[in-house]
KEPA-852776 format. One record per residue: x, y, z of N, C-alpha, C in turn; residue number from 1. Coordinates in steps of 0.1 Angstrom, whole numbers, plus 2048, in hexadecimal, padded with zeros to 3 digits. Each point is the difference from the previous one (the first is absolute). Example, Ala and Ser with C-alpha at 12.3 -4.5 7.8 and 13.67 -1.06 7.14 Angstrom:
node nc1: 884	nc2: 7C7	nc3: 84E	cac1: 7F7	cac2: 80C	cac3: 800	cc1: 809	cc2: 80C	cc3: 800	i: 1 $
node nc1: 7FC	nc2: 80B	nc3: 7F9	cac1: 809	cac2: 80B	cac3: 800	cc1: 7F8	cc2: 80B	cc3: 808	i: 2 $
REM end
This chain:
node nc1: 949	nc2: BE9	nc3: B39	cac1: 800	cac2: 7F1	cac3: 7FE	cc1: 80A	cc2: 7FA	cc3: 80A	i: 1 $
node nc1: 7FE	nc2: 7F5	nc3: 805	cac1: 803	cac2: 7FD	cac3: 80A	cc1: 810	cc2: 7F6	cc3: 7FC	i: 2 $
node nc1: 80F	nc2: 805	nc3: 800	cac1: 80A	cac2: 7F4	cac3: 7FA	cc1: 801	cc2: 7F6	cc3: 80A	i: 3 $
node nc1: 807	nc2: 7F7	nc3: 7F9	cac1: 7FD	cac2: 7F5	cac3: 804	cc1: 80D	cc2: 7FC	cc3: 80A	i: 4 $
node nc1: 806	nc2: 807	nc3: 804	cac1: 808	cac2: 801	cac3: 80E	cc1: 7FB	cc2: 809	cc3: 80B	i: 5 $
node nc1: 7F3	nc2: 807	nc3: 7FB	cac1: 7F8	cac2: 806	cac3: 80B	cc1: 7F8	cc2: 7F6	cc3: 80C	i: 6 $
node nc1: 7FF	nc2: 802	nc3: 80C	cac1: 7FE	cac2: 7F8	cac3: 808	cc1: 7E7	cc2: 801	cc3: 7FB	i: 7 $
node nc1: 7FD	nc2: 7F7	nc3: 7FB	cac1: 7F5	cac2: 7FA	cac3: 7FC	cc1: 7F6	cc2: 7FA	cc3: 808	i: 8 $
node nc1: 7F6	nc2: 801	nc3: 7FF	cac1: 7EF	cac2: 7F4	cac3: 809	cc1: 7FC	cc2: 7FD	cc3: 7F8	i: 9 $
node nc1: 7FC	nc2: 7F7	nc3: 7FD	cac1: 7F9	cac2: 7F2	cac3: 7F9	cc1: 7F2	cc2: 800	cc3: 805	i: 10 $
node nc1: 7F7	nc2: 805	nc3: 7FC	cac1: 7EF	cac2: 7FF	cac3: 809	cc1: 7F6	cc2: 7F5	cc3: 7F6	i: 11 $
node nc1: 7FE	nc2: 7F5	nc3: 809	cac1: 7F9	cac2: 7F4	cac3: 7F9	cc1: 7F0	cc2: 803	cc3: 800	i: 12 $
node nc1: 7FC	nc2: 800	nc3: 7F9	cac1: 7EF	cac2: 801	cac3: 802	cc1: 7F4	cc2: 7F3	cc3: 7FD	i: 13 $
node nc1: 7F8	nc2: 7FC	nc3: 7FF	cac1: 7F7	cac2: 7F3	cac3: 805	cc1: 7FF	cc2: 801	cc3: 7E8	i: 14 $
node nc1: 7FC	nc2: 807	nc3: 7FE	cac1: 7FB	cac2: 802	cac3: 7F4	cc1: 808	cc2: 807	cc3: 7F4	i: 15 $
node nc1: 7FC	nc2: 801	nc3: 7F0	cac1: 804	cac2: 805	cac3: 7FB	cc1: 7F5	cc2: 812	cc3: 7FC	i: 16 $
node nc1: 7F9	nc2: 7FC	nc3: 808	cac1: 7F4	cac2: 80E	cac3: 7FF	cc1: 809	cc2: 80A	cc3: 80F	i: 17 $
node nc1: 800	nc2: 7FB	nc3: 809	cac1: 802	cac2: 800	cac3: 80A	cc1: 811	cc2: 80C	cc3: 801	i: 18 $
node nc1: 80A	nc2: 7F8	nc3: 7F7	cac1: 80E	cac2: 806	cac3: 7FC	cc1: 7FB	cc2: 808	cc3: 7F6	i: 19 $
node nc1: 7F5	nc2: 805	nc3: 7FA	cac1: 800	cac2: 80D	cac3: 7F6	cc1: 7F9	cc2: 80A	cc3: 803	i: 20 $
node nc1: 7FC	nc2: 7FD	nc3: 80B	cac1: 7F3	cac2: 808	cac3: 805	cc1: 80F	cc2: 805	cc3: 80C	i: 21 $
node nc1: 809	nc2: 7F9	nc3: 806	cac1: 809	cac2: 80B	cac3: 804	cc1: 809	cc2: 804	cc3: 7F8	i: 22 $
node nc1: 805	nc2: 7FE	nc3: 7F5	cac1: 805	cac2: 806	cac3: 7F8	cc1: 7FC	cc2: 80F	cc3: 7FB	i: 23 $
node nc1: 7F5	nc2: 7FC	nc3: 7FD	cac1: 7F9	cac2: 80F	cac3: 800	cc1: 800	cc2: 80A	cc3: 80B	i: 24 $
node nc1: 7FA	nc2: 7F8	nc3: 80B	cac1: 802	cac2: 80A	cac3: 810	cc1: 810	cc2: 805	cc3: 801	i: 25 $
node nc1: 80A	nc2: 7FA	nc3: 7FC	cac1: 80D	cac2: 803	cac3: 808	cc1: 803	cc2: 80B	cc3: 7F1	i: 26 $
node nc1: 7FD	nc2: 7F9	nc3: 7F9	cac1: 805	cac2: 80D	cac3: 7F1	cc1: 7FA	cc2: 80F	cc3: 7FF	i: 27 $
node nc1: 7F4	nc2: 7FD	nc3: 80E	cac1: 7F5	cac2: 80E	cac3: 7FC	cc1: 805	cc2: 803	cc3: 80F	i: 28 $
node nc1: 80A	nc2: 7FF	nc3: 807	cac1: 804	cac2: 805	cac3: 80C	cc1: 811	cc2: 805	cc3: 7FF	i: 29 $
node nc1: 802	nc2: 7FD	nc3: 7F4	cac1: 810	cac2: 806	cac3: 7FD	cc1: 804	cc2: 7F5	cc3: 806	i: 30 $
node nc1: 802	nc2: 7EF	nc3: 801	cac1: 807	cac2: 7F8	cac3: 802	cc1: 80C	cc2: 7FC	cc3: 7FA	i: 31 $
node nc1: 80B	nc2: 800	nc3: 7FC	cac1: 806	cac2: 7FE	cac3: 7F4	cc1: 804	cc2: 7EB	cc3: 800	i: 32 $
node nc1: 7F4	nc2: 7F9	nc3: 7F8	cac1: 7FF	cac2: 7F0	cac3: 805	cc1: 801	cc2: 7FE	cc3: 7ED	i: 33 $
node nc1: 800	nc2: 7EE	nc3: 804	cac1: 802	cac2: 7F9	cac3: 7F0	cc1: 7FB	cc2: 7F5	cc3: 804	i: 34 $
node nc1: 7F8	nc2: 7FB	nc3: 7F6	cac1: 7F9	cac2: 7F3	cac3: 800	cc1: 80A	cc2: 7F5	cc3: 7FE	i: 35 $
node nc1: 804	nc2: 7F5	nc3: 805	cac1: 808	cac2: 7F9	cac3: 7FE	cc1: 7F4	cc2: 7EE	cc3: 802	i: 36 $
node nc1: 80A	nc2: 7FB	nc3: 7FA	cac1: 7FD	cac2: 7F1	cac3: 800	cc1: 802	cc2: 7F9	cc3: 811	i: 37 $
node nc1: 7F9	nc2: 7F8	nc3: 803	cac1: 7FF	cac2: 7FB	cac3: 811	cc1: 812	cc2: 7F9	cc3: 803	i: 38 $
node nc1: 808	nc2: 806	nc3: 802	cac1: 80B	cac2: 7F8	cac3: 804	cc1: 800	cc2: 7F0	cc3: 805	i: 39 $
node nc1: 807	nc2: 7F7	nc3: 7FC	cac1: 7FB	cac2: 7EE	cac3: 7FD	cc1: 7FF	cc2: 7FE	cc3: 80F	i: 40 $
node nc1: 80A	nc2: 80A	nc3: 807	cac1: 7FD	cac2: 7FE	cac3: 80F	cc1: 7F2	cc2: 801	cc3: 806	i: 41 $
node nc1: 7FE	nc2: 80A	nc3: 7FB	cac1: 7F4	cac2: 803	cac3: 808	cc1: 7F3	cc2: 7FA	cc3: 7F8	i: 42 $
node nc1: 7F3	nc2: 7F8	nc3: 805	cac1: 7F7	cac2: 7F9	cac3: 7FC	cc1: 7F2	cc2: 80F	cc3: 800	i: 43 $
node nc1: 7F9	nc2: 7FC	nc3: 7FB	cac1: 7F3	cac2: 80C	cac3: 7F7	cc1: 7F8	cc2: 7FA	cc3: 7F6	i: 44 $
node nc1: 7F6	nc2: 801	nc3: 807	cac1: 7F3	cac2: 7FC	cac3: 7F0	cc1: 7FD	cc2: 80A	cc3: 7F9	i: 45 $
node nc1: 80C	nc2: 808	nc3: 7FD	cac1: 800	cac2: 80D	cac3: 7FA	cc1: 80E	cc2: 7FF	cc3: 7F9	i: 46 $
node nc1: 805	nc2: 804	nc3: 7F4	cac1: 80A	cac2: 7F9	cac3: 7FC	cc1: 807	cc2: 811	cc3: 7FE	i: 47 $
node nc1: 7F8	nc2: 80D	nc3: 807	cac1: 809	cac2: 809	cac3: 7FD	cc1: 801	cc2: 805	cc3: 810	i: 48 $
node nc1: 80B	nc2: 80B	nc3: 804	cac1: 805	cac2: 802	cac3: 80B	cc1: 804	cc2: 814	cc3: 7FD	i: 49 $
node nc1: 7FF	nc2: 807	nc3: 80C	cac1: 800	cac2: 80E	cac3: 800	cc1: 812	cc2: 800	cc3: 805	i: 50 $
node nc1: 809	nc2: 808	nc3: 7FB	cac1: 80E	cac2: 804	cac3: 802	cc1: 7FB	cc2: 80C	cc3: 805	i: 51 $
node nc1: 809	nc2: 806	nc3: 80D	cac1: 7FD	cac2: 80A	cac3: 801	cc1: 80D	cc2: 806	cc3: 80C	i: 52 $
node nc1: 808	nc2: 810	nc3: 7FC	cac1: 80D	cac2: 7FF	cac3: 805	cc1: 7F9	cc2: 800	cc3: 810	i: 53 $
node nc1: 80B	nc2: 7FD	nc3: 807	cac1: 7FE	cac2: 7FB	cac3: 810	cc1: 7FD	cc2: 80D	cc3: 806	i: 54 $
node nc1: 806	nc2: 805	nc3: 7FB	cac1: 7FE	cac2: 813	cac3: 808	cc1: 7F5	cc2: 804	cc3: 801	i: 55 $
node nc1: 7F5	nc2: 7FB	nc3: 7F3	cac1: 7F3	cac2: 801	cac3: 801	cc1: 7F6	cc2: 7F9	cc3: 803	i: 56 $
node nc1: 803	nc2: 7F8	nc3: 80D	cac1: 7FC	cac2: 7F9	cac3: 804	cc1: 7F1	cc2: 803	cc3: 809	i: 57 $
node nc1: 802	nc2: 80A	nc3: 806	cac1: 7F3	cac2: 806	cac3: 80C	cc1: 7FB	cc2: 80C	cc3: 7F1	i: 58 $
node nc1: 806	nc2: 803	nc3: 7FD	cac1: 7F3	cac2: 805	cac3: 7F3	cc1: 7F8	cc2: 7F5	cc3: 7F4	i: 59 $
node nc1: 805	nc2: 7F4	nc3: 800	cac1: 7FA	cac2: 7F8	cac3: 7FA	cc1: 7F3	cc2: 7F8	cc3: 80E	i: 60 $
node nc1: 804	nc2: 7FF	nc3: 809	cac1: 7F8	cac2: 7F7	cac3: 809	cc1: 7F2	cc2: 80B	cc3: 802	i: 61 $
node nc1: 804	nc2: 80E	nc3: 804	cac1: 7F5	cac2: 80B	cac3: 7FB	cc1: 7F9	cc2: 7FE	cc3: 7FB	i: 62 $
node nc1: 800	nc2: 800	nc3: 7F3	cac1: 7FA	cac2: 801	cac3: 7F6	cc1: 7F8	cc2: 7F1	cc3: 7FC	i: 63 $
node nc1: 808	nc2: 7F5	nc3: 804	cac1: 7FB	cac2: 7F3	cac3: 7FE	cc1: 7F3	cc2: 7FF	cc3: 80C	i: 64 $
node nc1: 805	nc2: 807	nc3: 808	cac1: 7F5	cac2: 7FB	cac3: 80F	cc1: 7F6	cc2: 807	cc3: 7FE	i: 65 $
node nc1: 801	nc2: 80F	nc3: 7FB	cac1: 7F5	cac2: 804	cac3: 7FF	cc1: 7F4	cc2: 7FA	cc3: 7F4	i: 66 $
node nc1: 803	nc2: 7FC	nc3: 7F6	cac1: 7FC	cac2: 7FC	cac3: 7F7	cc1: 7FE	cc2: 7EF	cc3: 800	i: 67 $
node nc1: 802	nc2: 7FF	nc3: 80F	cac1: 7FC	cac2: 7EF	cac3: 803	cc1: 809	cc2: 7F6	cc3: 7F8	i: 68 $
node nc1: 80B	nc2: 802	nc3: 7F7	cac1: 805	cac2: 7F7	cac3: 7F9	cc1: 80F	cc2: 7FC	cc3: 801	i: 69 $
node nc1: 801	nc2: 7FC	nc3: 80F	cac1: 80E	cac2: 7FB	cac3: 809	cc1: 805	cc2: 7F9	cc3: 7F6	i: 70 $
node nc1: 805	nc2: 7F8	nc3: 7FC	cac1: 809	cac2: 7F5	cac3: 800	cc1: 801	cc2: 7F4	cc3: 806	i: 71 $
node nc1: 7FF	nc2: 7F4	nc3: 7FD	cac1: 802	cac2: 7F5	cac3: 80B	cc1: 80C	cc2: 7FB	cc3: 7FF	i: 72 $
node nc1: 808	nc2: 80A	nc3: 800	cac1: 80B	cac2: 7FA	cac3: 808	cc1: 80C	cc2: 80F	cc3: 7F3	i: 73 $
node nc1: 80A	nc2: 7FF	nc3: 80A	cac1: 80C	cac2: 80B	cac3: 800	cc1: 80C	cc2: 7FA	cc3: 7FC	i: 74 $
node nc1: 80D	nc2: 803	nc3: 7F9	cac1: 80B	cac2: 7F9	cac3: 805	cc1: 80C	cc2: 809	cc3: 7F8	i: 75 $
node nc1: 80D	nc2: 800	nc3: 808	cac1: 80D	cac2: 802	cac3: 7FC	cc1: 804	cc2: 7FC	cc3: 7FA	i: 76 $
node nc1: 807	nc2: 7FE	nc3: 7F1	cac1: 805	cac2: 7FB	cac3: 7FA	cc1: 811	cc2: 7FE	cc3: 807	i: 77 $
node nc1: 806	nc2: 7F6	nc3: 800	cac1: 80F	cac2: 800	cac3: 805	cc1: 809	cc2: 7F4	cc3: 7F9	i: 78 $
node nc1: 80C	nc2: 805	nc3: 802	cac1: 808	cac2: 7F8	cac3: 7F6	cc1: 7FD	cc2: 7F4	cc3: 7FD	i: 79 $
node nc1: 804	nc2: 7F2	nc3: 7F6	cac1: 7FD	cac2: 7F6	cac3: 7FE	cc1: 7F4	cc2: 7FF	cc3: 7FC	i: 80 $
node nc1: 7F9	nc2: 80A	nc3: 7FA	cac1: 7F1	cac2: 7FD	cac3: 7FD	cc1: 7F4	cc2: 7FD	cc3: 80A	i: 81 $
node nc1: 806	nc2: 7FF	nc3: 811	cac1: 7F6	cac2: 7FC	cac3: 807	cc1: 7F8	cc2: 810	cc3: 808	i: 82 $
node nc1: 7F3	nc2: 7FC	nc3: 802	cac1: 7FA	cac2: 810	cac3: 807	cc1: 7F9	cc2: 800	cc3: 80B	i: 83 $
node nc1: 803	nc2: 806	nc3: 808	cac1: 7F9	cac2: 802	cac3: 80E	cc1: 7F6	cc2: 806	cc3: 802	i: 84 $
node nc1: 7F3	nc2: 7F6	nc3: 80C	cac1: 7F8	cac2: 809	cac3: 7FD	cc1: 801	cc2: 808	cc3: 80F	i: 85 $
node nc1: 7F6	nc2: 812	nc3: 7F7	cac1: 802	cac2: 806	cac3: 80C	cc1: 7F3	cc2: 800	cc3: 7FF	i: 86 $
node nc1: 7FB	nc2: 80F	nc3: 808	cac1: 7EE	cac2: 803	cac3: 804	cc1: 805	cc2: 80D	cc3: 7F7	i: 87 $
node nc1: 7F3	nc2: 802	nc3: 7FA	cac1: 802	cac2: 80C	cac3: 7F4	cc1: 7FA	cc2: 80A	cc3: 80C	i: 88 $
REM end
């Protein structure tokens, strides 16, 4: 489980089918991720969001690419509550 001074990716997806259908993919790949709520920063017609530690980041994009279910959009969490986005 990923603590919460571990450096973290925030992966936004279009849907709420969409964020379970990788939830499953990253859980059936040994990802170690957590469903979290859409941070107020970041906007989503999906009100849930994939946590996942940063280290595993090219093993999550794997598994998401192959299974067609990217993310629309990536981001860093950083101090102040605000998050950057990267390219997953």
């Amino acid at each position: 489980m990923t603590r919460a001074k571990d450096p973290v990716l925030i992966l936004i997806f279009r849907g709420t089918h969409q964020v379970l259908s990788a939830e499953k993919r990253l859980k059936g790949g040994g990802v170690p991720m957590r469903l979290i709520p859409v941070p107020r920063h970041l906007s989503s017609d999906c009100g849930l969001a994939i946590r996942v530690p940063l280290d595993q980041r090219d093993r999550a994009r794997d598994i998401l690419s192959r299974a067609r279910l990217l993310p629309v959009s990536a981001h860093l969490p950083r101090e102040g509550g605000e998050y950057d986005p990267v390219v997953l």
